[in-house]
PDB file of N, CA, C and O in Angstrom, chain B, residues numbered from 101:
ATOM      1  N   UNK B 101      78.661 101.668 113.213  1.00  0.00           N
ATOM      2  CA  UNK B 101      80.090 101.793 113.067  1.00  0.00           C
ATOM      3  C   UNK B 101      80.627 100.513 112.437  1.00  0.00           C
ATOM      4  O   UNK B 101      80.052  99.458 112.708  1.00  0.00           O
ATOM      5  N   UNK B 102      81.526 100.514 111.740  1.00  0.00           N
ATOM      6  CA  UNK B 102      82.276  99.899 110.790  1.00  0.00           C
ATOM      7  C   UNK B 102      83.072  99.541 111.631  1.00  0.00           C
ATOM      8  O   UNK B 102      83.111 100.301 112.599  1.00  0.00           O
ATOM      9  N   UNK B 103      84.095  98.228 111.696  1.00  0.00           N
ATOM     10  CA  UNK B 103      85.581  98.122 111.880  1.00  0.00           C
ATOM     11  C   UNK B 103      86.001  97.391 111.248  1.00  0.00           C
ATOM     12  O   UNK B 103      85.289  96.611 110.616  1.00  0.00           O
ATOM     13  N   UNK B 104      87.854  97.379 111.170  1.00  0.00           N
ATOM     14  CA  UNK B 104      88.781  96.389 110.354  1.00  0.00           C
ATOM     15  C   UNK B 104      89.696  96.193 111.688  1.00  0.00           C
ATOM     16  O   UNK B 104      90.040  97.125 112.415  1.00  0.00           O
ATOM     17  N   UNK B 105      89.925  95.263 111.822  1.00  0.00           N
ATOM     18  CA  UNK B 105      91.166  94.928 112.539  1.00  0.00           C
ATOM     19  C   UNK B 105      92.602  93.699 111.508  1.00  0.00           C
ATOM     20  O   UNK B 105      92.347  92.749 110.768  1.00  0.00           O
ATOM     21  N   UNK B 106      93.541  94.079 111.769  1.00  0.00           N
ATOM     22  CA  UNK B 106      94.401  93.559 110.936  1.00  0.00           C
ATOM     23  C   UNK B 106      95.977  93.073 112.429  1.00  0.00           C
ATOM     24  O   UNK B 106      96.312  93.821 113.347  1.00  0.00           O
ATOM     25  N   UNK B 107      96.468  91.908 112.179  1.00  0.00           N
ATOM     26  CA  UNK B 107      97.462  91.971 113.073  1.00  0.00           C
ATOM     27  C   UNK B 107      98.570  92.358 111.747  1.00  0.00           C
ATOM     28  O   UNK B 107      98.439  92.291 110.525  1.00  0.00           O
ATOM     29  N   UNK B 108      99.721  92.795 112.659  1.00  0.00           N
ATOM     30  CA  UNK B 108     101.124  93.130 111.910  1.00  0.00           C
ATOM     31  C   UNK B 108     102.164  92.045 113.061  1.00  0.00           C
ATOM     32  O   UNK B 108     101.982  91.491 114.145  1.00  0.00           O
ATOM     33  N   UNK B 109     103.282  92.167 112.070  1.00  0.00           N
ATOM     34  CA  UNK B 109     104.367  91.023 113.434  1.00  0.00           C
ATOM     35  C   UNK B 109     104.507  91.673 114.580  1.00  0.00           C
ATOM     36  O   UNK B 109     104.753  91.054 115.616  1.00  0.00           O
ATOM     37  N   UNK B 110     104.335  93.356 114.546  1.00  0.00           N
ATOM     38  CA  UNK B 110     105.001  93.794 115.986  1.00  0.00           C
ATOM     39  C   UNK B 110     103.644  94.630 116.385  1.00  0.00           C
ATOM     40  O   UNK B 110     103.404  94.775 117.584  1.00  0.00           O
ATOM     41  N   UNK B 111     102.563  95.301 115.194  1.00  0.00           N
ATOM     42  CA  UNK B 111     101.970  95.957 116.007  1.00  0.00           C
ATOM     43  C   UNK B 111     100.046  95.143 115.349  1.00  0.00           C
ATOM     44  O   UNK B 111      99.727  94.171 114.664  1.00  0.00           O
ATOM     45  N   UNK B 112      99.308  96.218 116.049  1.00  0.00           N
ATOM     46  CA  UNK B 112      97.762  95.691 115.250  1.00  0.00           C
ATOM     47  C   UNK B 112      97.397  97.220 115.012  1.00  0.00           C
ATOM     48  O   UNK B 112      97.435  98.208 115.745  1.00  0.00           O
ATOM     49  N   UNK B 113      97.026  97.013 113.687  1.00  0.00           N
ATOM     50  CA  UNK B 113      95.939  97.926 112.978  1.00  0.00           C
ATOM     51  C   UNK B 113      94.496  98.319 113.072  1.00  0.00           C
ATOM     52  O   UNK B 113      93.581  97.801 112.433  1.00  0.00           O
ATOM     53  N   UNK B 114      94.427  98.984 113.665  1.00  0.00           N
ATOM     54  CA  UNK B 114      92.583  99.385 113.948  1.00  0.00           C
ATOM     55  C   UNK B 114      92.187 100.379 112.669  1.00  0.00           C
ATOM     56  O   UNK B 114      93.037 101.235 112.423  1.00  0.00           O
ATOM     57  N   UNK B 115      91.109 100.371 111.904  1.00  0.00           N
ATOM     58  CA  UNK B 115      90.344 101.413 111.427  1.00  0.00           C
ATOM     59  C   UNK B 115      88.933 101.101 112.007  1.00  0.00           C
ATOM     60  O   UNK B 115      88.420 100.084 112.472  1.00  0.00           O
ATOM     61  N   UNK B 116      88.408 102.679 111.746  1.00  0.00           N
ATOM     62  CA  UNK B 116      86.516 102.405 112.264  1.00  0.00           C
ATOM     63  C   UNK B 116      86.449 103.618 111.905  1.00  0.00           C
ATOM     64  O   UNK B 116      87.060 104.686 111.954  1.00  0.00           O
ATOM     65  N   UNK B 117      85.024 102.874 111.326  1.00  0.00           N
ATOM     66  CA  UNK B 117      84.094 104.180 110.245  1.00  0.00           C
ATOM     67  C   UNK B 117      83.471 104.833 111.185  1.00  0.00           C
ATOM     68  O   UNK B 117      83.029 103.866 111.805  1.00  0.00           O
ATOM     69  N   UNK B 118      83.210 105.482 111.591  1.00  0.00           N
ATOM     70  CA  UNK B 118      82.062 106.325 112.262  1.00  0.00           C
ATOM     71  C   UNK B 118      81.202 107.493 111.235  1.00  0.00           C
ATOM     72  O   UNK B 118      81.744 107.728 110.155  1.00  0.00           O
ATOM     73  N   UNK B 119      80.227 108.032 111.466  1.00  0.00           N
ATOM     74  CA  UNK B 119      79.114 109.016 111.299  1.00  0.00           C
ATOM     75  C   UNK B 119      80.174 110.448 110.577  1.00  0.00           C
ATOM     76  O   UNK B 119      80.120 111.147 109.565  1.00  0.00           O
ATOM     77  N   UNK B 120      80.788 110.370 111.395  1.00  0.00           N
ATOM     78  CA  UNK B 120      81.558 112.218 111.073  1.00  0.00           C
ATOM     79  C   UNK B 120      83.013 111.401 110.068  1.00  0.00           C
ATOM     80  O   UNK B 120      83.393 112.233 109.244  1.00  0.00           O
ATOM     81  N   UNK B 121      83.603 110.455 109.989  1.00  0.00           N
ATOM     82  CA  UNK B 121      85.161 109.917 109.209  1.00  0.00           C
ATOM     83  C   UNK B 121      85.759 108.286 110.165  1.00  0.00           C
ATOM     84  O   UNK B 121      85.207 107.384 110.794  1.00  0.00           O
ATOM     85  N   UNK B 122      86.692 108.531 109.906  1.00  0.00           N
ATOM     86  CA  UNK B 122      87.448 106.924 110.185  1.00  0.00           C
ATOM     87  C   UNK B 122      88.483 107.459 111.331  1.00  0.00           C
ATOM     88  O   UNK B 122      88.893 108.617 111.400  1.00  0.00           O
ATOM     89  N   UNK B 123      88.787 106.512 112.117  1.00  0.00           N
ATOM     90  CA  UNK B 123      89.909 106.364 112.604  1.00  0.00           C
ATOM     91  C   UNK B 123      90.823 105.372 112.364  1.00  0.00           C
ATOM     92  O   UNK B 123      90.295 104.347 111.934  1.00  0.00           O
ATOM     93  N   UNK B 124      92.162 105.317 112.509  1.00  0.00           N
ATOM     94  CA  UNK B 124      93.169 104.600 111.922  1.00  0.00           C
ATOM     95  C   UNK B 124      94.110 103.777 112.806  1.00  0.00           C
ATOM     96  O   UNK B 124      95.007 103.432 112.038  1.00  0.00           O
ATOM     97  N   UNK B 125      94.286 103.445 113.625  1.00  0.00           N
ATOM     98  CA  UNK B 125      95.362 103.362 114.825  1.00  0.00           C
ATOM     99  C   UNK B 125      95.945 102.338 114.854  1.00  0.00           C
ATOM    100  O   UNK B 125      95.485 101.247 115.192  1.00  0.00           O
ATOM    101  N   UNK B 126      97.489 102.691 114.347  1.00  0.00           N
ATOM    102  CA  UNK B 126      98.138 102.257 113.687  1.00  0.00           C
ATOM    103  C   UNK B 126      99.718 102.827 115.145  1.00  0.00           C
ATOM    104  O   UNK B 126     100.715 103.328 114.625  1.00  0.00           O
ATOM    105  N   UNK B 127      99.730 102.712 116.368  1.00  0.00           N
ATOM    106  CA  UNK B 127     100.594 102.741 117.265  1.00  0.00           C
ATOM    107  C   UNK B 127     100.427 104.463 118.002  1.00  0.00           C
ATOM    108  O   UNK B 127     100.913 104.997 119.000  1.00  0.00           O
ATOM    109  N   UNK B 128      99.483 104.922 116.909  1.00  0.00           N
ATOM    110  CA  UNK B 128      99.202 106.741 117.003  1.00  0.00           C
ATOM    111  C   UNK B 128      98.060 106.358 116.047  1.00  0.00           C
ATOM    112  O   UNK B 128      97.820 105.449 115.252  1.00  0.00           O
ATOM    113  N   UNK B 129      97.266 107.857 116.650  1.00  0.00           N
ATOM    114  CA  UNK B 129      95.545 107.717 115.778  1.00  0.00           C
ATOM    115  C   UNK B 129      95.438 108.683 114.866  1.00  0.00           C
ATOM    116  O   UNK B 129      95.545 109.852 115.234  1.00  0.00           O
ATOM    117  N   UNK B 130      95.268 108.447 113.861  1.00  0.00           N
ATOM    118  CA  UNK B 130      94.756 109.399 112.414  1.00  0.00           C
ATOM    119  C   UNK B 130      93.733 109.197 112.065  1.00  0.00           C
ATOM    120  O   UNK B 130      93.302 108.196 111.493  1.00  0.00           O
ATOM    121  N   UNK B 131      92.881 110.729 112.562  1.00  0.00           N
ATOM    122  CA  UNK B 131      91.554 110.680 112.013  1.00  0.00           C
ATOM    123  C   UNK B 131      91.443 111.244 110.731  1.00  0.00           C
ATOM    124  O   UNK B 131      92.351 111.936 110.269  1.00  0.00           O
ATOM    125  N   UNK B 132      90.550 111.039 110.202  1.00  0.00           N
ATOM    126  CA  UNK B 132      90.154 111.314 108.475  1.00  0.00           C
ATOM    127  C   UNK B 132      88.778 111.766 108.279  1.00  0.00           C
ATOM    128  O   UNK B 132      87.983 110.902 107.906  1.00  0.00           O
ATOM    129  N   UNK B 133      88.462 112.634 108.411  1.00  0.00           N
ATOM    130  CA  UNK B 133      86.841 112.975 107.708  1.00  0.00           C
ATOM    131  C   UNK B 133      86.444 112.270 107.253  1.00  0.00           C
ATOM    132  O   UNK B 133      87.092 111.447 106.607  1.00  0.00           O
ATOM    133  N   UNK B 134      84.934 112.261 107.401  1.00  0.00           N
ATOM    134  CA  UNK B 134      84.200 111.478 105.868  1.00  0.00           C
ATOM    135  C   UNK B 134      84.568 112.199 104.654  1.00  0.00           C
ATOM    136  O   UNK B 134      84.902 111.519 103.684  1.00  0.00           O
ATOM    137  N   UNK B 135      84.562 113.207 104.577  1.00  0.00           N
ATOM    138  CA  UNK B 135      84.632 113.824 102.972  1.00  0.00           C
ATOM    139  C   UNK B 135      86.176 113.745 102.837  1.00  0.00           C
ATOM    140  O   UNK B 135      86.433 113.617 101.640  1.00  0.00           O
ATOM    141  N   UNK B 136      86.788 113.758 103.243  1.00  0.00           N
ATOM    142  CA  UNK B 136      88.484 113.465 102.970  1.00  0.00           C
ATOM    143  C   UNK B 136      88.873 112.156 102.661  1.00  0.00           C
ATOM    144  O   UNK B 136      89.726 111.848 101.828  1.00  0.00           O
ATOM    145  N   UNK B 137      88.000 111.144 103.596  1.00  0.00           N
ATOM    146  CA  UNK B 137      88.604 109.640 103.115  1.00  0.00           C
ATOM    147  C   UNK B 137      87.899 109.815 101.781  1.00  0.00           C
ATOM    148  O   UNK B 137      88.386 109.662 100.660  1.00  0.00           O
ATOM    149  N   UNK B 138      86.865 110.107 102.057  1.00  0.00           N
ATOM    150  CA  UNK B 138      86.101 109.524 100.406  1.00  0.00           C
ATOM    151  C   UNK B 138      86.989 110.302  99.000  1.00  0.00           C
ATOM    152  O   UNK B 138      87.259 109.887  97.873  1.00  0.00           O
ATOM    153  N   UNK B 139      87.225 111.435  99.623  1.00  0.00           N
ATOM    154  CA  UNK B 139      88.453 111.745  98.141  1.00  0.00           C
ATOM    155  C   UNK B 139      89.430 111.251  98.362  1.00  0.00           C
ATOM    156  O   UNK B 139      90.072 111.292  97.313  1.00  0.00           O
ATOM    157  N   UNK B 140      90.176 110.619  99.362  1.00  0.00           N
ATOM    158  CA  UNK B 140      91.171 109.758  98.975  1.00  0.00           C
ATOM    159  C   UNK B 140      90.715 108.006  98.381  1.00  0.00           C
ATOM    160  O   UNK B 140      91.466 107.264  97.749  1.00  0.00           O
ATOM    161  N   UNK B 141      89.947 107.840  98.617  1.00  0.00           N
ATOM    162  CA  UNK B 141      89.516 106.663  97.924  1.00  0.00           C
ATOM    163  C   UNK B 141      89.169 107.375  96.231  1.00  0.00           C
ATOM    164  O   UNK B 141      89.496 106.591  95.340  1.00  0.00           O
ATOM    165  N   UNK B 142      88.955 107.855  96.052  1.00  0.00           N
ATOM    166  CA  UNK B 142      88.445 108.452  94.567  1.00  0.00           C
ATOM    167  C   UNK B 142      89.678 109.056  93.839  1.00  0.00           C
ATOM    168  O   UNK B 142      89.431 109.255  92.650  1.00  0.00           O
ATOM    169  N   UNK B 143      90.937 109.403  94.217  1.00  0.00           N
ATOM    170  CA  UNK B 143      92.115 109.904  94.212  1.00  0.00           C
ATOM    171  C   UNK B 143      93.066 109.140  94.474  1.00  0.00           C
ATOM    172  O   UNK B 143      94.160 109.593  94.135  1.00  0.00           O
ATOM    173  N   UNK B 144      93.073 108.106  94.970  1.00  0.00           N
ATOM    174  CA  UNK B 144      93.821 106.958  94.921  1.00  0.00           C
ATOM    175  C   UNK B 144      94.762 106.589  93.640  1.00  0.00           C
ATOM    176  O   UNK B 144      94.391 106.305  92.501  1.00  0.00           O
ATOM    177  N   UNK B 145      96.619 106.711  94.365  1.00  0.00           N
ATOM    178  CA  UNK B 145      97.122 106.566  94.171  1.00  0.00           C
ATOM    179  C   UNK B 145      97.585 107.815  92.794  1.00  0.00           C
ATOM    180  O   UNK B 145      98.293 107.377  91.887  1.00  0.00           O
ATOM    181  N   UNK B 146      97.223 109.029  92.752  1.00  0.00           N
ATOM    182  CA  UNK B 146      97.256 110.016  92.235  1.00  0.00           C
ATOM    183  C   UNK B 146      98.255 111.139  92.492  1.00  0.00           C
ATOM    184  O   UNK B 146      98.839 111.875  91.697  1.00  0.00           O
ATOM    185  N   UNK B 147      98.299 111.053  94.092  1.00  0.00           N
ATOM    186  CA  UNK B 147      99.613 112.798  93.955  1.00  0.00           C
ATOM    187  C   UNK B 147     100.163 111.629  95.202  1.00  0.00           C
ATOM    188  O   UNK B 147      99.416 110.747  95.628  1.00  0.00           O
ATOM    189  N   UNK B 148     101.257 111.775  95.562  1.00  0.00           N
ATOM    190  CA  UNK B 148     102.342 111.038  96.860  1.00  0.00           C
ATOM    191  C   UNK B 148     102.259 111.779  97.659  1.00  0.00           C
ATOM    192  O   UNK B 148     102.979 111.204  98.476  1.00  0.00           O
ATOM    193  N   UNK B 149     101.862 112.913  98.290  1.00  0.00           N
ATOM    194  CA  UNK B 149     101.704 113.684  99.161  1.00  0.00           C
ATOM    195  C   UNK B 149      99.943 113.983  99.689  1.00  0.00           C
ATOM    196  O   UNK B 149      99.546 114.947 100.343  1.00  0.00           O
ATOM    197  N   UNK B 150      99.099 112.793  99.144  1.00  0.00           N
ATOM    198  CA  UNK B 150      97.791 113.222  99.965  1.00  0.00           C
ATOM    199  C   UNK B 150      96.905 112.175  99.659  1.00  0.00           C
ATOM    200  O   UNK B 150      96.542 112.239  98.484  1.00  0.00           O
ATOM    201  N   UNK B 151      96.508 111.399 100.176  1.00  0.00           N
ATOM    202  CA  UNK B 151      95.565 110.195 100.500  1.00  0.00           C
ATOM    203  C   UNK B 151      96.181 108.817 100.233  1.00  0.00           C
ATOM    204  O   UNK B 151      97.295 108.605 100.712  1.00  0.00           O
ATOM    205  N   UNK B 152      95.741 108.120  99.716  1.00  0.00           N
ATOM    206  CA  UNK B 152      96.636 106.944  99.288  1.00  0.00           C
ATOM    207  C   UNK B 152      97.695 106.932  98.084  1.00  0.00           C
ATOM    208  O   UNK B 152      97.246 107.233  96.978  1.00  0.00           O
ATOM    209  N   UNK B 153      98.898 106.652  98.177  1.00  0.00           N
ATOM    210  CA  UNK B 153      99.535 106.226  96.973  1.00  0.00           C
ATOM    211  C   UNK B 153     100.504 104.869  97.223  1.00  0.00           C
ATOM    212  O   UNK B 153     100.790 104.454  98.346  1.00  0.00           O
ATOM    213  N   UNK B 154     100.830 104.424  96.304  1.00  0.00           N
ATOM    214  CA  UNK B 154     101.552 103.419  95.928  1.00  0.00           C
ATOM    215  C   UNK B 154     102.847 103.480  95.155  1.00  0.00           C
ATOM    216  O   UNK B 154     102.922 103.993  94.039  1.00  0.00           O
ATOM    217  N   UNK B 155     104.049 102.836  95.913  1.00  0.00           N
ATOM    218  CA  UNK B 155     105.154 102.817  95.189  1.00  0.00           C
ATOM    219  C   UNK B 155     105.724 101.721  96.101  1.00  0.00           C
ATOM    220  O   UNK B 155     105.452 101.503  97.282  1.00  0.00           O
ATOM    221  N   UNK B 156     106.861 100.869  95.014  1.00  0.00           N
ATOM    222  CA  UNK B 156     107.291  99.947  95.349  1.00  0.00           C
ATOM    223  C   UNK B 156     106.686  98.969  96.285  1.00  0.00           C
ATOM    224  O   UNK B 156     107.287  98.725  97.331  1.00  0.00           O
ATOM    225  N   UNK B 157     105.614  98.411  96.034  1.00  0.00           N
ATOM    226  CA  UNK B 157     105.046  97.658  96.591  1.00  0.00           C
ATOM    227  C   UNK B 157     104.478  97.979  98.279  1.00  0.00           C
ATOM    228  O   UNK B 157     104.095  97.180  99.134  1.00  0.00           O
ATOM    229  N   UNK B 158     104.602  99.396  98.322  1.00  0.00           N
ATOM    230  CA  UNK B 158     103.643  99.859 100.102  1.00  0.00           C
ATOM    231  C   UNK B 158     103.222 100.996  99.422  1.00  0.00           C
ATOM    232  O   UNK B 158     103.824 101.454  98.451  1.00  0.00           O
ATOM    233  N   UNK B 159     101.592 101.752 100.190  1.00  0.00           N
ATOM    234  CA  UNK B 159     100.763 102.204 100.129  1.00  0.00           C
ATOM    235  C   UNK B 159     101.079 103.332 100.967  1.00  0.00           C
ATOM    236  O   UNK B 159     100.755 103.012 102.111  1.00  0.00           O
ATOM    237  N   UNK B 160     101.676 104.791 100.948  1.00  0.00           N
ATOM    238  CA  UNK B 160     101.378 105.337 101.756  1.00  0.00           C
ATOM    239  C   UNK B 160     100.457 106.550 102.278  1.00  0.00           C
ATOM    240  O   UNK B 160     100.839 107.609 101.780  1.00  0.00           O
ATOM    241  N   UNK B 161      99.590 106.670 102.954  1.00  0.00           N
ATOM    242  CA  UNK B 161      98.710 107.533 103.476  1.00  0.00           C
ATOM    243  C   UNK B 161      99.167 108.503 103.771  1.00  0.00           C
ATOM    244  O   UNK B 161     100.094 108.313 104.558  1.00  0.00           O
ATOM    245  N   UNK B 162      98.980 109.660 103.515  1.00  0.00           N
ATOM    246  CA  UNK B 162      99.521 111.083 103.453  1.00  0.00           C
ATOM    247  C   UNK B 162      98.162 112.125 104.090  1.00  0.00           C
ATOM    248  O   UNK B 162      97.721 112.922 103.261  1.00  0.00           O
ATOM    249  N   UNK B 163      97.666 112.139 105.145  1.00  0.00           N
ATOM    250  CA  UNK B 163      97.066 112.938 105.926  1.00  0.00           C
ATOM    251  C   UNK B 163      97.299 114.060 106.271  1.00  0.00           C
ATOM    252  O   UNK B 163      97.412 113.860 107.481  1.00  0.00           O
ATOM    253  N   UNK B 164      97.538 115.596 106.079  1.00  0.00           N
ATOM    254  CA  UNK B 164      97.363 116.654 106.372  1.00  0.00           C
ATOM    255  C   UNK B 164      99.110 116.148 107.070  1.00  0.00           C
ATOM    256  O   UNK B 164      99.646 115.268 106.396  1.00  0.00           O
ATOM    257  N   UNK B 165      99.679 116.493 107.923  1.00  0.00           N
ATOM    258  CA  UNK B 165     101.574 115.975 108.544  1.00  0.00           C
ATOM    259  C   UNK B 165     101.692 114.478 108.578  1.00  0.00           C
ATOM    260  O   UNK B 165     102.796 114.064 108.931  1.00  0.00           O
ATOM    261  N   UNK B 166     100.658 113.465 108.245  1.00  0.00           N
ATOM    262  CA  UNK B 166     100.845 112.206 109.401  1.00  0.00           C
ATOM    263  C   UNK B 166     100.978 111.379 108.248  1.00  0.00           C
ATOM    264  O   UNK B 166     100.437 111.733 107.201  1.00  0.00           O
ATOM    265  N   UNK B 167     101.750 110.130 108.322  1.00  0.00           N
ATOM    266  CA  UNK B 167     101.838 109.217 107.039  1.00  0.00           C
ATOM    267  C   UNK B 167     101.741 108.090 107.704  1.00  0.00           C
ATOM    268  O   UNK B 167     102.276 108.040 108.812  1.00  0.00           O
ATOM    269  N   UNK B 168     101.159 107.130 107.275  1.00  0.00           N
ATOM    270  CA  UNK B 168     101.138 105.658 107.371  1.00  0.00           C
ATOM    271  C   UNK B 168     101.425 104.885 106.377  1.00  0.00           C
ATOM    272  O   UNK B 168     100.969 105.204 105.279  1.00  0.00           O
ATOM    273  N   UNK B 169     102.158 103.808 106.478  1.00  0.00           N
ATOM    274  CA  UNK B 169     102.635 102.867 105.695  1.00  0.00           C
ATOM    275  C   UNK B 169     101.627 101.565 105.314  1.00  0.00           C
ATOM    276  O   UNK B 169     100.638 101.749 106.024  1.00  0.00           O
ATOM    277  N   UNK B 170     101.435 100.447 104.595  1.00  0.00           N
ATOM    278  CA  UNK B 170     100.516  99.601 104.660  1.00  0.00           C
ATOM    279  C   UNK B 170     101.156  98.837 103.577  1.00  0.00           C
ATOM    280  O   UNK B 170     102.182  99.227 103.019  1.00  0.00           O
ATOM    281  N   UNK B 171     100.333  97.375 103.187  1.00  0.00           N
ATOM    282  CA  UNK B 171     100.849  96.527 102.310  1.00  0.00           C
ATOM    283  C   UNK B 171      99.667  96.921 101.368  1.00  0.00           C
ATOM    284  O   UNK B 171      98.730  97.526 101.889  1.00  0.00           O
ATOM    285  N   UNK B 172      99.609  96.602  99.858  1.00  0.00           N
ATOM    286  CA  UNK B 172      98.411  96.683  99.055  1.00  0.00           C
ATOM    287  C   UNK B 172      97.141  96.193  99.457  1.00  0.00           C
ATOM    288  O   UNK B 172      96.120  96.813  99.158  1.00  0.00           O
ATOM    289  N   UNK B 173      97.108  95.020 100.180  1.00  0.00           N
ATOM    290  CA  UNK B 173      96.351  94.469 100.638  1.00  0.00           C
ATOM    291  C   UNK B 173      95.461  95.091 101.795  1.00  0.00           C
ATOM    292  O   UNK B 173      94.230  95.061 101.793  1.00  0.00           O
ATOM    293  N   UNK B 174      96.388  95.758 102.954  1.00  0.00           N
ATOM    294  CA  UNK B 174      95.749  96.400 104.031  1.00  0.00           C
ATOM    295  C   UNK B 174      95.337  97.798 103.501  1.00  0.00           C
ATOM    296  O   UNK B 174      94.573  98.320 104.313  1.00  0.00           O
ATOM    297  N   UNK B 175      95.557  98.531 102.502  1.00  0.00           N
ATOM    298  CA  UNK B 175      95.354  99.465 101.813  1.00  0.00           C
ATOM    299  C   UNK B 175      94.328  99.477 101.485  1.00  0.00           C
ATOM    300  O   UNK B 175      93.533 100.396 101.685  1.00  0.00           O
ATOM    301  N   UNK B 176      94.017  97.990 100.641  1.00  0.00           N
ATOM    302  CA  UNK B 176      92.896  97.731 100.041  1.00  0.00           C
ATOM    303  C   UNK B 176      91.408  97.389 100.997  1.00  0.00           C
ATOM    304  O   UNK B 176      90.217  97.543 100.727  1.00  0.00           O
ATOM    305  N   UNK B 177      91.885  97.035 101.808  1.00  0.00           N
ATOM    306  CA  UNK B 177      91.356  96.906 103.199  1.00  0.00           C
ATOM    307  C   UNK B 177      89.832  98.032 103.966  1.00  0.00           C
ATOM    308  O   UNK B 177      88.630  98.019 104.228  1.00  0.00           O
ATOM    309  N   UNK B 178      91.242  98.972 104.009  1.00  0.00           N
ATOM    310  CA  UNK B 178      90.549 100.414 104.706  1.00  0.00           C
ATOM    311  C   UNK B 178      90.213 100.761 103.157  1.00  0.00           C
ATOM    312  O   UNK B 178      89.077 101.195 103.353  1.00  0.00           O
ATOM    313  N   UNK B 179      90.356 100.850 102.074  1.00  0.00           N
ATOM    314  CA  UNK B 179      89.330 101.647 101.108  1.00  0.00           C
ATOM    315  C   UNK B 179      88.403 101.033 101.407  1.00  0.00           C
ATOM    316  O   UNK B 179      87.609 101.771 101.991  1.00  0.00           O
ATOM    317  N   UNK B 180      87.944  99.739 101.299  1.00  0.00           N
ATOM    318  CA  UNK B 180      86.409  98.676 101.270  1.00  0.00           C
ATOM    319  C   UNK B 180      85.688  99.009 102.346  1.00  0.00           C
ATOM    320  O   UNK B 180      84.474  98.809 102.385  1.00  0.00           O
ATOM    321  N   UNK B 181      86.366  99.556 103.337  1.00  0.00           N
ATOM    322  CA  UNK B 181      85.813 100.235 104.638  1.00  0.00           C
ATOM    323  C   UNK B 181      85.189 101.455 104.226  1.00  0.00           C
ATOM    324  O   UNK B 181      83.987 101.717 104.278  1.00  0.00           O
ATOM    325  N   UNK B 182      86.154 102.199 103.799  1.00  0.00           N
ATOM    326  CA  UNK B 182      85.665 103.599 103.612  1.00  0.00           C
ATOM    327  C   UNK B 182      84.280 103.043 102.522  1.00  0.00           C
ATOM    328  O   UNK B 182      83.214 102.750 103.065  1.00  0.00           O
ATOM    329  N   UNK B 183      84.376 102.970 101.463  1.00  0.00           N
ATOM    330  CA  UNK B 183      83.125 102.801 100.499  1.00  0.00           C
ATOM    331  C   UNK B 183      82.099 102.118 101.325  1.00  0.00           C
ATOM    332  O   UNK B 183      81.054 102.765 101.392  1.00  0.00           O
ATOM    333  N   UNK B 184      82.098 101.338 101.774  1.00  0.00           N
ATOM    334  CA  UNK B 184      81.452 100.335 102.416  1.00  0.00           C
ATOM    335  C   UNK B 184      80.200 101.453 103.725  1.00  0.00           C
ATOM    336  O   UNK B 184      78.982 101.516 103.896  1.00  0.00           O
ATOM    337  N   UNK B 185      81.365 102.094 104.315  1.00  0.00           N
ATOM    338  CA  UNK B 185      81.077 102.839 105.070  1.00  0.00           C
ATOM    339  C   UNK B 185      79.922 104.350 104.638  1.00  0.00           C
ATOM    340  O   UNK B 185      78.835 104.776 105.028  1.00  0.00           O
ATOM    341  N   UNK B 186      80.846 104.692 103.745  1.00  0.00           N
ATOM    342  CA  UNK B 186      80.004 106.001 102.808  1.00  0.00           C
ATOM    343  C   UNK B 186      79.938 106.102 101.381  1.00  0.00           C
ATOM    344  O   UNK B 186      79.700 107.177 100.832  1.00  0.00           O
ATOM    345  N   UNK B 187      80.163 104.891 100.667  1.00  0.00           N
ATOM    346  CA  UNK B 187      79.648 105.477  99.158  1.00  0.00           C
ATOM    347  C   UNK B 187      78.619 104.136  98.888  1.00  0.00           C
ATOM    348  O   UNK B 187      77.958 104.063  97.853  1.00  0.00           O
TER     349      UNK B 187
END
């Protein structure tokens, strides 16, 4: 298993790779398949409604209802995870 830990001013960021996808936990947990993160890493920053995109300087994650926010940096973060993890 993989992890990232990241602090924020008010909260902390968990991801972890596991065998079957990632988890995200980010104050609430969003899990992600392996085959789903990996097309959002490959799809990155492509449609605003499903894996990573970028506008105005935050990243947001678009999961099946659930969205998370991030800086480019922590974005960049959990992709290096994900690849790291499965490609």
């Amino acid at each position: 298993m993989l992890k990232l830990e990241f602090e924020r001013s008010v909260d902390k960021v968990l991801a972890q790779a596991h065998d079957s996808g990632i988890l995200i936990d980010f104050g609430w947990t969003m899990p992600i398949m392996k085959a789903e993160a990996i097309e959002y890493c490959q799809t990155y920053n492509k449609a605003p409604n499903l894996g990573f995109y970028e506008q105005d300087g935050i990243v947001t994650l678009t999961h099946k209802g659930g969205k998370m926010a991030f800086s480019p940096q922590e974005a960049a973060a959990i992709v290096d995870l994900i690849k790291a993890a499965y490609l």
